[in-house]
C-alpha positions as CSV (number, residue, x, y, z in Angstrom):
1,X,-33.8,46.5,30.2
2,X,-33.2,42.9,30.1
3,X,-35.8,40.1,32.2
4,X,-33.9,37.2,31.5
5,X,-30.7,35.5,30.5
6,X,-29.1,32.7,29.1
7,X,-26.2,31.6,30.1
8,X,-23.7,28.9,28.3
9,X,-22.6,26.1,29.9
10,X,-20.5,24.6,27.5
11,X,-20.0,25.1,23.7
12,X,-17.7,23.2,21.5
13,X,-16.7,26.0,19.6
14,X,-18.7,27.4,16.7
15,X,-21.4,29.5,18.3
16,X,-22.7,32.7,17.4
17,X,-25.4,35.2,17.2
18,X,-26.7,35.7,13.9
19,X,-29.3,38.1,12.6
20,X,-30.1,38.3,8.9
21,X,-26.6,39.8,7.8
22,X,-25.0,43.4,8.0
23,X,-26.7,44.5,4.0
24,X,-25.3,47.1,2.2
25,X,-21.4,47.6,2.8
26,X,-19.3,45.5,0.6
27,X,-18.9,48.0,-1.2
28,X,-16.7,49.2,1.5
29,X,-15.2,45.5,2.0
30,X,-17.4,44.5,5.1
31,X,-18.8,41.0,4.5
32,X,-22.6,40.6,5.7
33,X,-22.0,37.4,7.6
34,X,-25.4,36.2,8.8
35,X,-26.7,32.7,8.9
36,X,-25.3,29.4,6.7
37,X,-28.7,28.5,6.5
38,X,-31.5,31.5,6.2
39,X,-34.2,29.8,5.9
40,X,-33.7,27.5,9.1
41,X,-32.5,30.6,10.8
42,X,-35.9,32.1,10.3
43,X,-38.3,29.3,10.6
44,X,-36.8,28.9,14.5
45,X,-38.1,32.7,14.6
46,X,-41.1,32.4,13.1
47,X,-42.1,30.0,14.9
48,X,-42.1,32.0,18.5
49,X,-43.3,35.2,16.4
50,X,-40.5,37.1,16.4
51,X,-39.5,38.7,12.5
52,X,-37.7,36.2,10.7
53,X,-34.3,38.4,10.6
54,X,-34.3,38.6,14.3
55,X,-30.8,37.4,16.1
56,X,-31.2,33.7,17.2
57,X,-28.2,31.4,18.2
58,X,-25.9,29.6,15.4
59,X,-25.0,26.7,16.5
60,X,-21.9,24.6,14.9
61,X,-21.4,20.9,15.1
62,X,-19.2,21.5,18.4
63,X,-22.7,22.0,20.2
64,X,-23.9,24.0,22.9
65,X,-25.3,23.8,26.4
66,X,-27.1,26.4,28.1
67,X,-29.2,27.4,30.8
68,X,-32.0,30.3,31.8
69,X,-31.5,32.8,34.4
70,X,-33.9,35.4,36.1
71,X,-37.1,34.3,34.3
72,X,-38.5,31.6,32.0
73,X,-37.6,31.7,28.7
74,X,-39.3,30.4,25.2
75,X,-36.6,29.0,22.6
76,X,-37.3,27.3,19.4
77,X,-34.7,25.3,17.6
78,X,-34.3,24.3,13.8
79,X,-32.3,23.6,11.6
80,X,-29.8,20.1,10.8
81,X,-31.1,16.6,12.6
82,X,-29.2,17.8,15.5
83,X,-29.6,15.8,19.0
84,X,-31.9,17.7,21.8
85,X,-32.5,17.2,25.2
86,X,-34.2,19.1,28.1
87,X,-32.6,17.7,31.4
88,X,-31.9,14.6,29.0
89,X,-34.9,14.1,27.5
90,X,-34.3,13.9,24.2
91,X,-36.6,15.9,21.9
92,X,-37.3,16.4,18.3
93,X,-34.8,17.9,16.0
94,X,-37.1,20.9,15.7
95,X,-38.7,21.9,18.7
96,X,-39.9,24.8,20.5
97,X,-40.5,25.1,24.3
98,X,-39.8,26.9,27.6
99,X,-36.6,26.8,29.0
100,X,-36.9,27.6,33.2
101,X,-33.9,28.4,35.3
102,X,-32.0,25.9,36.8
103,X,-33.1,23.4,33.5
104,X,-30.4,22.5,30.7
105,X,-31.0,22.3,27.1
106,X,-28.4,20.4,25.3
107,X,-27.7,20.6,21.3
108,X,-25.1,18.1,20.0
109,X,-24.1,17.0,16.0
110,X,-26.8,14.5,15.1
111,X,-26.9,12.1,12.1
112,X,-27.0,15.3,9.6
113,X,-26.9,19.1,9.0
114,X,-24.2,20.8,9.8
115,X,-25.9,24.2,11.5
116,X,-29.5,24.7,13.7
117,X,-30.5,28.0,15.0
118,X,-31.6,28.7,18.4
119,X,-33.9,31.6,18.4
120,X,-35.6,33.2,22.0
121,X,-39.1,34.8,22.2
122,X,-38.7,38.3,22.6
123,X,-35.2,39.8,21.7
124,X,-31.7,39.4,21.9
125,X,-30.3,42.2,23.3
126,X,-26.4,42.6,22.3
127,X,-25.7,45.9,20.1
128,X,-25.6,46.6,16.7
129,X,-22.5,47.1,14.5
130,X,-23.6,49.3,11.5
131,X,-27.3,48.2,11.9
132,X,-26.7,44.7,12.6
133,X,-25.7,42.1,15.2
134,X,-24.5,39.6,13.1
135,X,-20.9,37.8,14.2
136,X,-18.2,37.8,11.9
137,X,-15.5,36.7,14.3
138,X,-12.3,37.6,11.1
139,X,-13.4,41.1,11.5
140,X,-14.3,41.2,15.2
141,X,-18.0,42.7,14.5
142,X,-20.8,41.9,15.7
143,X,-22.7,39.4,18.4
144,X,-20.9,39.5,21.6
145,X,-17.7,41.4,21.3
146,X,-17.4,40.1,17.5
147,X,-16.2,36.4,18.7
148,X,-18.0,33.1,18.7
149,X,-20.1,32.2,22.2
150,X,-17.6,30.5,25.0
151,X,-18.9,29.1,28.5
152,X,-19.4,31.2,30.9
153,X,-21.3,33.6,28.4
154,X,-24.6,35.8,29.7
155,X,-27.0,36.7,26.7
156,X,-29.4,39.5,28.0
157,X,-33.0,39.0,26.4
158,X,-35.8,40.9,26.8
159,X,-38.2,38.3,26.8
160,X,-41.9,37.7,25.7
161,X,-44.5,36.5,28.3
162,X,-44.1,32.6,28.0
163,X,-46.9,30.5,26.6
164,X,-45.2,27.6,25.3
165,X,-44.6,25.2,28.5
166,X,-43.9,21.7,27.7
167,X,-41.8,21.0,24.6
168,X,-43.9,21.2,20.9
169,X,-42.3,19.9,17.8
170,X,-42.3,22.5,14.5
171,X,-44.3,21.1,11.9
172,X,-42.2,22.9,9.4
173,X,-42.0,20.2,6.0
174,X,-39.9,22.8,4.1
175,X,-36.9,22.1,6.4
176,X,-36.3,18.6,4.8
177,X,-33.9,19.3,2.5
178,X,-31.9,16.2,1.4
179,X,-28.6,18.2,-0.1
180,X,-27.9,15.5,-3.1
181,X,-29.2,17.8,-5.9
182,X,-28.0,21.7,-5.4
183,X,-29.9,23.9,-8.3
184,X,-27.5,26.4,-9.5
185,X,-27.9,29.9,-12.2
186,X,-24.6,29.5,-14.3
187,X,-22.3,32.0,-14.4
188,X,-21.3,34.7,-14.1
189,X,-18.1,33.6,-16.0
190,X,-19.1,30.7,-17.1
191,X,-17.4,31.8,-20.8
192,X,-14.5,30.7,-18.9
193,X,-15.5,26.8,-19.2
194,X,-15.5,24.7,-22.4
195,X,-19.4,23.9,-22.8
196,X,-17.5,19.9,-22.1
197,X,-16.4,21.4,-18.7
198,X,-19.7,22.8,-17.8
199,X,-21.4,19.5,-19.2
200,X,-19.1,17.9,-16.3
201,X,-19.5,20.4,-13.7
202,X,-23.3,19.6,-13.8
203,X,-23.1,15.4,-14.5
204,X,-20.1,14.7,-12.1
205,X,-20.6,14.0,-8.4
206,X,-19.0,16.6,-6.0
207,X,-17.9,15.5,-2.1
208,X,-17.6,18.4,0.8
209,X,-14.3,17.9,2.0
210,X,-13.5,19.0,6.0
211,X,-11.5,21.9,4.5
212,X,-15.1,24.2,5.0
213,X,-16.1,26.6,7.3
214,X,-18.4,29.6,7.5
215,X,-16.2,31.4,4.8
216,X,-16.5,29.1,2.0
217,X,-17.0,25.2,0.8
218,X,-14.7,23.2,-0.5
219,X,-15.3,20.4,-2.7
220,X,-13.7,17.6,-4.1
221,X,-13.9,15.6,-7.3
222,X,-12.5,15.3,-11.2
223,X,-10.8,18.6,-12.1
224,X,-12.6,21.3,-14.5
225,X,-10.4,23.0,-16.7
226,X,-10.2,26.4,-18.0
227,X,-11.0,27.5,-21.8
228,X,-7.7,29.7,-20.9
229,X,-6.5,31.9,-18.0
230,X,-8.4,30.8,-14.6
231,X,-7.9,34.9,-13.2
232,X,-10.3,37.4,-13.5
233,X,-10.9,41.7,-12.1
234,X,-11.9,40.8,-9.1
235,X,-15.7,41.6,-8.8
236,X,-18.2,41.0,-6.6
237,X,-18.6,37.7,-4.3
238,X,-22.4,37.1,-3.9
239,X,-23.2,34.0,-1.1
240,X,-23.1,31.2,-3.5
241,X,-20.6,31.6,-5.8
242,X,-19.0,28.7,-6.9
243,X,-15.2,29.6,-8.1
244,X,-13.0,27.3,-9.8
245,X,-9.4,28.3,-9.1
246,X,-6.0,26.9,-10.7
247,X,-6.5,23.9,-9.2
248,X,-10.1,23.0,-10.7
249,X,-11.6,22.1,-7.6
250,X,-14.7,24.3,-7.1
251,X,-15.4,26.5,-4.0
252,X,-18.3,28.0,-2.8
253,X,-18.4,30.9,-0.9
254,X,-20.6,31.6,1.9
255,X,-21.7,33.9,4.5
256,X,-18.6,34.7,5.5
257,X,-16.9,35.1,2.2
258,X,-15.0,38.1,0.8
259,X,-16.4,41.2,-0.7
260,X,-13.9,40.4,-4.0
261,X,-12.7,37.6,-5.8
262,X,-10.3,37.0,-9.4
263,X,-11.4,33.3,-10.0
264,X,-14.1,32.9,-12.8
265,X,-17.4,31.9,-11.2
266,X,-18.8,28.9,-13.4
267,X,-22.3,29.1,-11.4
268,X,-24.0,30.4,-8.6
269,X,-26.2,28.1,-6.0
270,X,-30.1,29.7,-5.5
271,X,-31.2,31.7,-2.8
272,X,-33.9,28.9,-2.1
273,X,-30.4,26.0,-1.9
274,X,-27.8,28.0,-0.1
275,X,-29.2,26.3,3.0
276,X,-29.4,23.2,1.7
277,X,-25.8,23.3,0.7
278,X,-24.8,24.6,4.0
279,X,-26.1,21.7,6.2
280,X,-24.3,19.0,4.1
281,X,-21.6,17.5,6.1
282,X,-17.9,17.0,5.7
283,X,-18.6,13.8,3.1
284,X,-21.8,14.2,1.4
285,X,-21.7,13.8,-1.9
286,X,-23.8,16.1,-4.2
287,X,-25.0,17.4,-7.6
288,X,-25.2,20.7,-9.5
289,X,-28.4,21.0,-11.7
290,X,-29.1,24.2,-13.8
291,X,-32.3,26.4,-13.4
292,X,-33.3,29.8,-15.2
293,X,-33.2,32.3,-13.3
294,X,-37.2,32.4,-13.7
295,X,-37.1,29.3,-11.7
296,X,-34.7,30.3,-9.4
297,X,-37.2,33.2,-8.7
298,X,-40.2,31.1,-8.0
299,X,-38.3,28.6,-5.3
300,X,-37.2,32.0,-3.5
301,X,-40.8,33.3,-3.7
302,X,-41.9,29.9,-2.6
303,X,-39.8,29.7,0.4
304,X,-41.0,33.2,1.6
305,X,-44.8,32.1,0.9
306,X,-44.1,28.4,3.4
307,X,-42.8,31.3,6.2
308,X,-45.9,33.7,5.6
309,X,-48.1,31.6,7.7
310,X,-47.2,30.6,11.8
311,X,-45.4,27.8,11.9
312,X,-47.4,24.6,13.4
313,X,-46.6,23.1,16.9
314,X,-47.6,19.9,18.1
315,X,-46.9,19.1,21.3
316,X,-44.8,16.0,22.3
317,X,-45.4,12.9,23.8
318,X,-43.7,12.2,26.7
319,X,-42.1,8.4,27.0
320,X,-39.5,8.5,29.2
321,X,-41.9,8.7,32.9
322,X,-38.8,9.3,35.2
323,X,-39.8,8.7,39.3
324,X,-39.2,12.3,39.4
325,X,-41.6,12.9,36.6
326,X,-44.5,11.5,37.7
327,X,-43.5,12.9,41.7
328,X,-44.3,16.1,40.6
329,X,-47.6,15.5,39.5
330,X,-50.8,15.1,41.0
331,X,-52.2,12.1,40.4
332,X,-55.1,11.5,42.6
333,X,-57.2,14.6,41.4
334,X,-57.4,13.0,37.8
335,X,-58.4,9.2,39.2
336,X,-60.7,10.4,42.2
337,X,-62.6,13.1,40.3
């Protein structure tokens, strides 16, 4: 049974719970959904001890507000340099700390990154749909009745004993990401390009238009064109795919994409950049860069390795010493002793 809860206060739309993805049924045409960014997804998990596929909180650039209930609760967040504050205190981008009833913890768009991941020691407790709990609002599966988070919302955890206390910033290096340079495998139909248009695909700067959303980004930039006919069988739709229909404007599907597509695929972005892609905001311009799939290998492998070890919290230092702050301390024992 559940100990504690957290309850929104306020969301701007956006907000979902999002485990590791629903694996192994596109075959049968159900998308996996799961987070736009994996590996901040997990780090915010690893770094209260919970398995890195556990369900934590996506949050969107509409922001969320939220509250404990029952008992104390410790949260983690990470992900895009999102704004933070505990009872407005503002906090690190990437912080961990416990939450106690009555307090509000605030997550607003910051400066950059387009998604952070709010993860709670213990477990999320909301039920699986075919062995997962990840949202994919389209379809109606998953999270909390298959639909983003909306005030008034309860989540039922079943907590961990909290050990946190004040709030600690994730020393987690790995999470810097600057999205300029996006290493992608070419292919699988990239026969479909003159070796020019490829050479172009890879030297020409790309911008993320608004158009994006958890389904897919779309970018904009000089046209590629076709060696011939721009349809394909539709075949399988892997999270980074990058399709260039008709209109030579490449898109690049997501978490939320479709099981199928008929546009020829001129690359795919790497396991280790899919979350790097993600957080790039509507106007960021970027670059595709080629890798073997050796190397492609190695930065996955590499990203596993910087998440095989706890993540590092140092706590931080408090600056703003409100009236109320400092009422609720004792002073005297630390002078007259």
């Amino acid at each position: 049974m559940p100990d504690a809860h957290l309850r929104i206060l306020s969301t701007g739309g956006g907000a979902t719970l999002q485990d590791a993805g629903r694996h192994g049924y596109m075959r049968y045409g159900i998308t996996p959904a799961g987070p736009m960014d994996p590996l901040a997804h997990a780090a915010a998990n690893r770094a209260l001890g919970n398995e890195r596929t556990a369900t934590a909180i996506e949050v969107s650039l509409g922001g969320i507000s939220l509250t404990a209930e029952d008992a104390p609760l410790d949260l983690a967040v990470a992900g895009g340099s999102f704004r933070i504050d505990l009872d407005g205190r503002p906090l690190p981008t990437a912080v961990a700390l416990t939450l106690r009833p009555g307090a509000v913890l605030t997550i607003k768009a910051g400066r950059s990154g387009a998604w952070c991941y709010l993860a709670a020691a213990g477990r999320i407790e909301v039920a699986d749909t075919l062995g997962s709990t990840a949202t994919h609002t389209r379809s109606g599966f998953g999270g909390l009745e298959g639909r983003a988070l909306r005030s008034g919302d309860v989540i039922p955890i079943i907590r961990s004993q909290p050990a946190i206390g004040e709030p600690a910033q994730l020393v987690s290096p790995w999470l810097e990401r600057p999205a300029d340079r996006i290493r992608v495998v070419l292919g699988p139909q990239a026969d479909f390009f003159p070796p020019s248009e490829i050479d172009a695909f890879l030297a020409n700067p790309w911008t993320v238009t608004a158009r994006g959303d958890r389904m897919a980004c779309f970018l904009a930039g000089t046209k590629l064109s076709h060696a011939g006919d721009y349809n394909i069988v539709s075949d399988g739709i892997a999270m980074g795919a990058i399709q260039v229909p008709g209109d030579g404007l490449p898109i690049v599907l997501m978490a939320d994409r479709q099981p199928t597509g008929g546009y020829p695929k001129i690359a795919t972005v790497i396991g280790a950049d899919l979350g790097r892609l993600a957080q790039a905001q509507a106007g960021s311009v970027l670059h595709f860069a080629s890798v073997s799939l050796e190397q492609a290998v190695a930065a996955r492998r590499a990203e596993r390795e910087a998440l095989a070890e706890p993540v590092v919290l140092t706590p931080v230092i408090r600056t703003n010493l409100s009236s109320e702050y400092l009422l609720g301390l004792n002073l005297i024992d630390g002078v007259v002793g």
